[in-house]
C-alpha positions in Angstrom: 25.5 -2.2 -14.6 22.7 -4.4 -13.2 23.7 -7.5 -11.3 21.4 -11.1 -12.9 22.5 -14.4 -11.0 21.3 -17.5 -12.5 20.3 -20.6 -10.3 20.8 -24.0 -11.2 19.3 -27.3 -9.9 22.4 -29.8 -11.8 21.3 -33.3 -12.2 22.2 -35.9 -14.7 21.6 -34.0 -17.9 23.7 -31.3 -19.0 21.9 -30.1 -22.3 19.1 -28.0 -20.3 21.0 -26.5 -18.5 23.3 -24.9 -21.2 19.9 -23.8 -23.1 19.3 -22.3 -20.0 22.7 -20.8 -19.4 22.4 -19.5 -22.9 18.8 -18.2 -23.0 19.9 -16.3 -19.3 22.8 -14.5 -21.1 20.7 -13.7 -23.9 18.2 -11.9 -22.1 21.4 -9.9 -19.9 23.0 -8.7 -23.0 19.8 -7.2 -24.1 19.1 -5.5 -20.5 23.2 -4.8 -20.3 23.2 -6.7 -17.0 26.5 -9.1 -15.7 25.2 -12.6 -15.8 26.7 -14.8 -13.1 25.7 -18.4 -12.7 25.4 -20.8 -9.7 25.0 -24.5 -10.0 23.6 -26.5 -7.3 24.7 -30.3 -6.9 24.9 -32.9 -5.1 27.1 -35.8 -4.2 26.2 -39.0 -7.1 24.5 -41.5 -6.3 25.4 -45.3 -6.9 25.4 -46.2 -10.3 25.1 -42.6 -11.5 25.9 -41.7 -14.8 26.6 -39.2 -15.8 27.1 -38.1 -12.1 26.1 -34.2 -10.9 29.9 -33.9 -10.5 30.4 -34.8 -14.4 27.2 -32.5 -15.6 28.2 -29.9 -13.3 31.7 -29.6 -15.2 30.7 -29.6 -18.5 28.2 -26.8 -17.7 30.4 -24.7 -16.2 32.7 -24.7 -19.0 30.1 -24.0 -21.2 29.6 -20.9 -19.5 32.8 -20.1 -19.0 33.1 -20.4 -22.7 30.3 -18.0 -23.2 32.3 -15.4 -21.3 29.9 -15.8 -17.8 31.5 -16.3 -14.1 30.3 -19.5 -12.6 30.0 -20.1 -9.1 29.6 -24.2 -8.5 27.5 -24.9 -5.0 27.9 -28.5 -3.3 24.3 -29.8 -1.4 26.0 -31.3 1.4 22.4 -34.2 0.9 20.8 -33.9 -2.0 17.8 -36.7 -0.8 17.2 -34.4 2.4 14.5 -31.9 1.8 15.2 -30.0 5.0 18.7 -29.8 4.2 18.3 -29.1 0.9 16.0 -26.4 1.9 18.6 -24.5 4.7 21.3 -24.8 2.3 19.4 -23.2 -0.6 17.9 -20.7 1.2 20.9 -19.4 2.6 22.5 -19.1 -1.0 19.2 -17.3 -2.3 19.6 -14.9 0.7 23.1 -14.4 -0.1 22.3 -13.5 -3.6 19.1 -11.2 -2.6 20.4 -7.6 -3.3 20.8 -8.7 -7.2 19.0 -7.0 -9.8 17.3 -9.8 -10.8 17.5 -13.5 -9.4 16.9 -16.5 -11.8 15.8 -19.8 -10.4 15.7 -22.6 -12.9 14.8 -25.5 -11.5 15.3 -28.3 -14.0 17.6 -30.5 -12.9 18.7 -32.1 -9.3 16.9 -34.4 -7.1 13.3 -33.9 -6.4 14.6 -32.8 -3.1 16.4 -29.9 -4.9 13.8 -29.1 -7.2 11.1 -28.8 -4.6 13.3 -26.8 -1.7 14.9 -24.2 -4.6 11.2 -23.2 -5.6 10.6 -23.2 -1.8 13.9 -21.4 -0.8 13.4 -18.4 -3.5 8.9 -18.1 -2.7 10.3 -17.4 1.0 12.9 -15.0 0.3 12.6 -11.3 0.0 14.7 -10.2 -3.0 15.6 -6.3 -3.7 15.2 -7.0 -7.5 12.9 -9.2 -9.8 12.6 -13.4 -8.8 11.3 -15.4 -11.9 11.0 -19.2 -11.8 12.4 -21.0 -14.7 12.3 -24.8 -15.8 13.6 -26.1 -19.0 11.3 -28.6 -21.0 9.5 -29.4 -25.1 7.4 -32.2 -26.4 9.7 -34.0 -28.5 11.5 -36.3 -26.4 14.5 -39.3 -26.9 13.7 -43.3 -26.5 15.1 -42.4 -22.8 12.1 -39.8 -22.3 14.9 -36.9 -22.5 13.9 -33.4 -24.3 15.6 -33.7 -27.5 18.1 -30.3 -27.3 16.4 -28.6 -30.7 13.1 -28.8 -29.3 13.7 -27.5 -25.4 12.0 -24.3 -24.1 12.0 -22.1 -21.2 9.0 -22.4 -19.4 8.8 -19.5 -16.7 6.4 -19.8 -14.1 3.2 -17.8 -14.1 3.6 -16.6 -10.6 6.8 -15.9 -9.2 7.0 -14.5 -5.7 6.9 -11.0 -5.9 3.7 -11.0 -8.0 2.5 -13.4 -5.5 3.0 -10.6 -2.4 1.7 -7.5 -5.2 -1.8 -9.2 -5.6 -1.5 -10.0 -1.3 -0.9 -6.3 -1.1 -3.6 -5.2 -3.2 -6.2 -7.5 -1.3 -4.8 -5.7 1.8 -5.1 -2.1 0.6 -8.8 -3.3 -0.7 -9.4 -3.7 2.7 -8.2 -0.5 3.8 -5.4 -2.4 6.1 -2.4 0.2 5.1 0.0 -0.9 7.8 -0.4 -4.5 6.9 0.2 -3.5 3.2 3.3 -1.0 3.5 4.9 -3.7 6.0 4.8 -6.2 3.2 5.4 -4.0 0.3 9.2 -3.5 2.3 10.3 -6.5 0.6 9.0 -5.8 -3.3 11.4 -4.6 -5.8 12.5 -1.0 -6.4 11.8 -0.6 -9.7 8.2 -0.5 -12.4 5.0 -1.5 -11.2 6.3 -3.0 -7.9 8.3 -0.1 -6.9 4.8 1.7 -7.4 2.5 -0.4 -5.0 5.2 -0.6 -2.7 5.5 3.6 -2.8 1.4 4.0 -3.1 1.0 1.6 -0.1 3.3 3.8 1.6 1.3 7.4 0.8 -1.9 5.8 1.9 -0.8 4.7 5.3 0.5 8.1 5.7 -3.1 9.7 4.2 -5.1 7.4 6.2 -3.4 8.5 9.6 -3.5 12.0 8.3 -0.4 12.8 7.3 -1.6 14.7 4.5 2.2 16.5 3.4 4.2 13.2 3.7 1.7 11.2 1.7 1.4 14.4 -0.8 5.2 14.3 -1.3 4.5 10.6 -2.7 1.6 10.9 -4.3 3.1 13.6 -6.5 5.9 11.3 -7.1 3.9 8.9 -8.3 1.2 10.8 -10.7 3.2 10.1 -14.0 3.6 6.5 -13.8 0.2 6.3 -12.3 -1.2 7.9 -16.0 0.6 5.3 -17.2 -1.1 2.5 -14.9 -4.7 3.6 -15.3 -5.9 0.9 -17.8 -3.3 -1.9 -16.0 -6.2 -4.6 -15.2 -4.3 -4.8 -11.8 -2.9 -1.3 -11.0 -5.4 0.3 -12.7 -7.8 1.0 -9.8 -5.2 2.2 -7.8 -3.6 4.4 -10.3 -6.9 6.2 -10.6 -7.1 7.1 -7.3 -3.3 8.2 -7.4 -4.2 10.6 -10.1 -7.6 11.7 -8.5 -5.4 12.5 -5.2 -2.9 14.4 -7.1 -5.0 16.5 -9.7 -8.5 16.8 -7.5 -7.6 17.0 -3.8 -4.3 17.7 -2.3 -3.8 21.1 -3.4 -7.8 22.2 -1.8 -6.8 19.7 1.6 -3.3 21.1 2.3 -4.1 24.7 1.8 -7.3 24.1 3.7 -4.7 22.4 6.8 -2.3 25.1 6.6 -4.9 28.3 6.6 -6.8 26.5 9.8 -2.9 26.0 11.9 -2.7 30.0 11.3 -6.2 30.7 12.2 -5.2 28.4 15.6 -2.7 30.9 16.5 -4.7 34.0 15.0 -3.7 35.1 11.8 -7.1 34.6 9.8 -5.9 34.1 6.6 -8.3 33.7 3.7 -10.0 30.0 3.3 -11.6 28.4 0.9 -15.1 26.8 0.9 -14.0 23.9 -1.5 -10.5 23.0 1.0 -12.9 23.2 3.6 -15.7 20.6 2.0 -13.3 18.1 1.0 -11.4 18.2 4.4 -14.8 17.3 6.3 -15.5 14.4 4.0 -12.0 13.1 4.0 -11.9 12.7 7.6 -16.1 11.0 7.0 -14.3 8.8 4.8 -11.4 8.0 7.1 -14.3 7.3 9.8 -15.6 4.8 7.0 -12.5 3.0 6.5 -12.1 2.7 10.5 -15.8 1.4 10.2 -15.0 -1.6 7.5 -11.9 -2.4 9.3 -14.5 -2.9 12.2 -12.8 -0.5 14.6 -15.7 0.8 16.0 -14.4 3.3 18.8 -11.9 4.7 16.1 -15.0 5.6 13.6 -16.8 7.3 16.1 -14.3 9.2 16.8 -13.3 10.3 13.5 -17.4 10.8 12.8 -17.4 13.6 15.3 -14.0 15.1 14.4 -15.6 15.4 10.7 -18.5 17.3 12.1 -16.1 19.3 14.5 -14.1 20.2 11.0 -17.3 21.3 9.4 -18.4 23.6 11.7 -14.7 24.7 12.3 -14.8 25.8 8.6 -17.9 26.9 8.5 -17.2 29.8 11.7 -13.7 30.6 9.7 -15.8 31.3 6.8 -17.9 33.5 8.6 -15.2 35.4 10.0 -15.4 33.7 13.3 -12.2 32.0 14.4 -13.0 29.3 17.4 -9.6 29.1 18.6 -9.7 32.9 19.6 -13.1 33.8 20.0 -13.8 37.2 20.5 -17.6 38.2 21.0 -16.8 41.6 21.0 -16.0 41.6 17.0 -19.9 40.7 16.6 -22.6 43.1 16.1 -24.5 43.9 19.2 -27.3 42.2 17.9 -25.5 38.8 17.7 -23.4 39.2 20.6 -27.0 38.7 22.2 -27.8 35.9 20.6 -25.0 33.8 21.4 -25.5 35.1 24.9 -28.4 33.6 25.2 -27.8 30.6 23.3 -24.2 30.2 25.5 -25.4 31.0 28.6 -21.7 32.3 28.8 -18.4 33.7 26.8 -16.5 31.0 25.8 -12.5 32.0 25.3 -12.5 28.5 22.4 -15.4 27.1 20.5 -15.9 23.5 21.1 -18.4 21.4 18.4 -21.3 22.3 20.6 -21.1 26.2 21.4 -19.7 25.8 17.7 -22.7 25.1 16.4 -25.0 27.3 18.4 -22.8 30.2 17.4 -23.3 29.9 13.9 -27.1 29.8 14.6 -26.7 32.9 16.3 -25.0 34.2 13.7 -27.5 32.8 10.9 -25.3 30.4 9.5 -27.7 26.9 9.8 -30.9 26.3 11.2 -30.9 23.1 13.8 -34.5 22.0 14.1 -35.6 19.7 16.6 -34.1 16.5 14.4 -30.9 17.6 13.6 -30.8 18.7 17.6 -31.2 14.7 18.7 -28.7 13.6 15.9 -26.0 16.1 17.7 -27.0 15.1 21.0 -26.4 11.4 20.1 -23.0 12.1 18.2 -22.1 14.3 21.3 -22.6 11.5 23.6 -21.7 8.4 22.2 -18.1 10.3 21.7 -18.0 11.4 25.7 -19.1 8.3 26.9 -16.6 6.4 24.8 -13.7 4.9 26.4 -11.0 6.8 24.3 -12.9 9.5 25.5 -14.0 11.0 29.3 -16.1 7.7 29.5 -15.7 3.9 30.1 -17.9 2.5 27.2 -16.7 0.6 24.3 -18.5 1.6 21.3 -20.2 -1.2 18.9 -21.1 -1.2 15.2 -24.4 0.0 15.6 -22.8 3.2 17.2 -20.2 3.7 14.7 -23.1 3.5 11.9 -25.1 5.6 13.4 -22.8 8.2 14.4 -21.6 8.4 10.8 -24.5 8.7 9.2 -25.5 11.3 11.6 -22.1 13.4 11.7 -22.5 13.4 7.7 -26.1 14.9 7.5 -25.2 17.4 10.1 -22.1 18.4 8.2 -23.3 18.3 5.4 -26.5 21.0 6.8 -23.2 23.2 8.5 -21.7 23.2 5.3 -24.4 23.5 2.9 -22.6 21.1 0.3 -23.7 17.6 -0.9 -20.7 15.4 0.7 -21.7 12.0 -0.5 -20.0 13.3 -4.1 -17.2 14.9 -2.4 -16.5 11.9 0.0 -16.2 10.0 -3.6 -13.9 12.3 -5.0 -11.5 12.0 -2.0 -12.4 7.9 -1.6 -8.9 5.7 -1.4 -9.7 2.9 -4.3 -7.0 -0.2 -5.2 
């Protein structure tokens, strides 16, 4: 049975605060959820009447006459906001593996009022936080809401959509870690549980981690039908069910077949795994771009190209982690001879590239030739590299746009479509 606790500010008036108490045990009966409530007071002021103490009293035994356990809380100073605050906060953190945590803050001091809303906004809860405060438009000749016309007025924005939409801004941004580190602290359970799981998958995708994030992903593709039109979610959603019904299956079986080619059992590969690869990593190298990490997008550029032509000499029949000349026809053995200058035992990007010329795969004129020269040495010179520069924006754009016209030539495919097929949208 789900655990609901129920939070209460006590002041002078009593009346709220059973509407409140009877609302809360309402709303558990329907979700067959244990209701316990907690009243907050303080010691009475002079000349207050009826004091906390009093109100306190009478609400608890209204509770405990509605069958609910009642848990009364003394604020050791009601008038002290930092107090108030230290003492609350403790209590919420106490109470933060519930199913659900209900802060009404009615009643109290405005030093209660203000450090409860504070206490639960700064606490990470396993369950659901809603903000509740009792009021109505009819009101006594002491400017009390008369008990037939109060309402519960919850607040618009409790925490935890508060850290979803700060999530979403973050995943926007393509800044995963920041994202999954804050999603730790949202609920395990509807639309929460699945930007705090999605967050997850696309940290993992974005650093390449294509089986983990797959695993996920999968997980995820039935609620993420549901979430499609969610004016939030919906974004995401999409790109949950793109990942899942357009791209994993192509990208892992594209990873796998290339880790047996690397220790030389050439099994069969496909074109499309092979396509969608290259322009996942060109979008990687994007993201890495927007995030303004300019060595890490170069980088990634060339590694997209290096995949391309990777796939492209598996595809031919050529594996570049074992090359063997001898298995070419005389003719081409030749050709890569002269293009070589000498037998390489691995294909690197470069010798890559002039092998498949040999071969008659691609045609590099003298434009495509200065593009790879440029992508070849902006990545050598680079610092995470074999050189000692740090790369700028102007490199990491141009090295992009480079890398994708010369993969996209290697490959023979339009990759602008593919790269939005495999794009990571929230």
């Amino acid at each position: 049975m789900a655990e609901w606790a129920l939070v209460l500010t006590v002041g002078t008036t009593a009346d709220p605060l059973k509407k409140a108490v009877e609302e809360a045990k309402m709303e558990a009966e329907k979700e067959n959820a244990s209701l316990t409530v907690w009243l907050l007071y303080g010691r009475p002021l002079p000349n207050q009447h009826p004091d906390p103490f009093q109100v306190a009293a009478d609400v608890r035994l209204h509770a405990e006459n509605l069958g609910l356990k009642v848990q009364p809380c003394e604020i050791s100073e009601p008038e002290d906001l930092d107090v108030c605050f230290g003492e609350m906060r403790s209590l919420l953190q106490r109470l933060s593996s519930a199913d659900k945590v209900i802060v009404n803050y009615t009643g109290g001091t405005k030093a209660m009022s203000a450090a409860i809303v504070h206490a639960a906004l700064t606490t990470s809860f396993a369950g659901e936080l809603e903000l509740h405060y009792v009021g109505g438009s009819v009101r006594d000749r002491n400017g009390r809401v008369i008990r037939e016309a109060m309402e519960i007025r919850r607040a618009a924005q409790t925490a935890t959509q508060e850290r979803m939409e700060r999530i979403l801004e973050l995943m926007k941004e393509h800044r995963y870690e920041l994202a999954a580190y804050l999603a730790e602290g949202l609920p395990e359970r509807g639309r929460s549980w699945f930007l705090k799981s999605a967050s997850k998958a696309l940290l993992l995708w974005d650093n390449f981690a294509y089986e983990e994030a797959a695993t996920i992903l999968r997980g995820l593709n039935q609620q993420a039908q549901i979430l499609v039109d969610d004016p939030k979610l919906g974004r995401l959603a999409e790109t949950v069910r793109r990942l899942v019904s357009e791209v994993i299956t192509h990208i892992l079986e594209a990873v796998k077949a290339f880790r047996k080619w690397e220790i030389g059992d050439q099994v069969s590969i496909s074109l499309e795994g092979v396509q969608l690869l290259c322009a996942d990593i060109l979008e990687n190298a994007s993201r890495h771009l927007q995030r303004r990490e300019w060595n890490e997008a170069v980088l990634r550029s060339y590694r997209a190209l290096e995949a391309a032509v990777q796939g492209a000499l598996a595809l031919s029949g050529i594996n570049p982690w074992r090359f063997e000349l001898n298995k070419l026809s005389e003719e081409r053995q030749q050709k890569v001879q002269v293009l070589l200058g000498y037998t390489p035992k691995e294909l690197t990007l470069y010798s890559g590239i002039l092998t498949l010329q040999a071969v008659g795969g691609i045609q590099i004129g003298d434009e495509e030739q200065k593009w790879l020269q440029d992508v070849l040495q902006t990545r050598n010179r680079s610092i995470l590299e074999h050189g000692y520069r740090a790369c700028g924006q102007s490199d990491a754009e141009r090295v992009l746009c480079y890398a994708e016209k010369l993969a996209t030539l290697v490959l023979n495919s339009d990759l602008k479509q593919l790269r939005e097929k495999v794009r990571l949208q929230a």
